[in-house]
C-alpha positions in Angstrom: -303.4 -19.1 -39.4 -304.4 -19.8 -35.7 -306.3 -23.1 -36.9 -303.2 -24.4 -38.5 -301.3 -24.4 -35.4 -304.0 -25.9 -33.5 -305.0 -28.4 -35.7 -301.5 -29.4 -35.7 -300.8 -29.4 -32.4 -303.6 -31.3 -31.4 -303.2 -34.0 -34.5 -299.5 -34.4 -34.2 -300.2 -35.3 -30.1 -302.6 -37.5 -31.1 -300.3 -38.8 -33.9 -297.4 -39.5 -31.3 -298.8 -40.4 -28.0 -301.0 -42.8 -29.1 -299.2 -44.3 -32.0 -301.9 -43.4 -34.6 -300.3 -42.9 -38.0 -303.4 -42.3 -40.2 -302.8 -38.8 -40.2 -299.2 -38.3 -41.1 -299.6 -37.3 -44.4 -302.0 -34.5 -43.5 -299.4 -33.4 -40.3 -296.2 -33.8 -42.7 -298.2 -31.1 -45.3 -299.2 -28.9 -42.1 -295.7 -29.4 -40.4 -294.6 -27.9 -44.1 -297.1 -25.3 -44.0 -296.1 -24.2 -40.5 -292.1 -23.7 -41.6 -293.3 -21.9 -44.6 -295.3 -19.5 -42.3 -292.4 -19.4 -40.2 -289.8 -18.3 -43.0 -291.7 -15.8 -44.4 -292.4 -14.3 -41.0 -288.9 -14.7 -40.1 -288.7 -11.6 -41.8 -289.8 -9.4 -39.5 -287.3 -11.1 -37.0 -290.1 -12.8 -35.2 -289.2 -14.8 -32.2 -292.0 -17.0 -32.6 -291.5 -17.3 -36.3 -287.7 -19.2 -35.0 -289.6 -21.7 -33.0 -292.2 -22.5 -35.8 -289.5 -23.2 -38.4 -287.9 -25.1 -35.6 -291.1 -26.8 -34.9 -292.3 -27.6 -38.0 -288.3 -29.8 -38.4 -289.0 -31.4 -35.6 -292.4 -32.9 -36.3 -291.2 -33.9 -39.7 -288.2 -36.1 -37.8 -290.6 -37.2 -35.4 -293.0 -38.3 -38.1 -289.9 -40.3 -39.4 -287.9 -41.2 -36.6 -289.9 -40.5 -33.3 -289.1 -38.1 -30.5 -290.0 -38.3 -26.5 -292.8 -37.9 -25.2 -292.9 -34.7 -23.9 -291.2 -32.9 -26.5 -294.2 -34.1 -28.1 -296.1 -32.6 -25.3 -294.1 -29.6 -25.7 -294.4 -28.7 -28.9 -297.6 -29.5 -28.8 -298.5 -27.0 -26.2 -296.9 -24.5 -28.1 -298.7 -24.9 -30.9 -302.1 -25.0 -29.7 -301.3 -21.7 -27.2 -299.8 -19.8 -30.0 -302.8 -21.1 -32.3 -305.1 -19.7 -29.5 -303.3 -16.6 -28.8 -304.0 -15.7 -32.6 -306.9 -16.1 -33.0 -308.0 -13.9 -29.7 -306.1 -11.1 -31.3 
């Protein structure tokens, strides 16, 4: 599951930052994957589980509508720590 969030993170920074839009069909299925994940380990009442659905709605509207720069960079971040953090454990 780690290498979802990563992947994501790192494709939907690329995606954003440099307006590069040959991979939103592959971010808007992992975006999809991610609130999936997050749902079903909402659960458990999993704080991180909250910001993954919440994540996973944002980059859809980004994909759509665009966001700011560093929420980009934000979520980004998050993604690619948490994506780390679980695969170390």
């Amino acid at each position: 599951m780690g290498t979802i969030d990563i992947a994501l993170g790192v494709l939907f920074w690329i995606a954003m930052v440099f307006s590069f839009s040959y991979f939103n069909p592959l971010i808007l299925l992992l975006s999809l994957v991610l609130i999936v994940k997050g749902i079903v380990f909402l659960m458990g009442m999993d704080f991180a589980s909250v910001v993954d659905v919440i994540s996973g709605f944002l980059i859809v509207y980004a994909l759509s509508y665009g966001l700011h720069t560093l929420i980009v960079v934000i979520i980004s971040i998050f993604l690619i720590q948490k994506g780390v953090f679980s695969l170390w454990s």
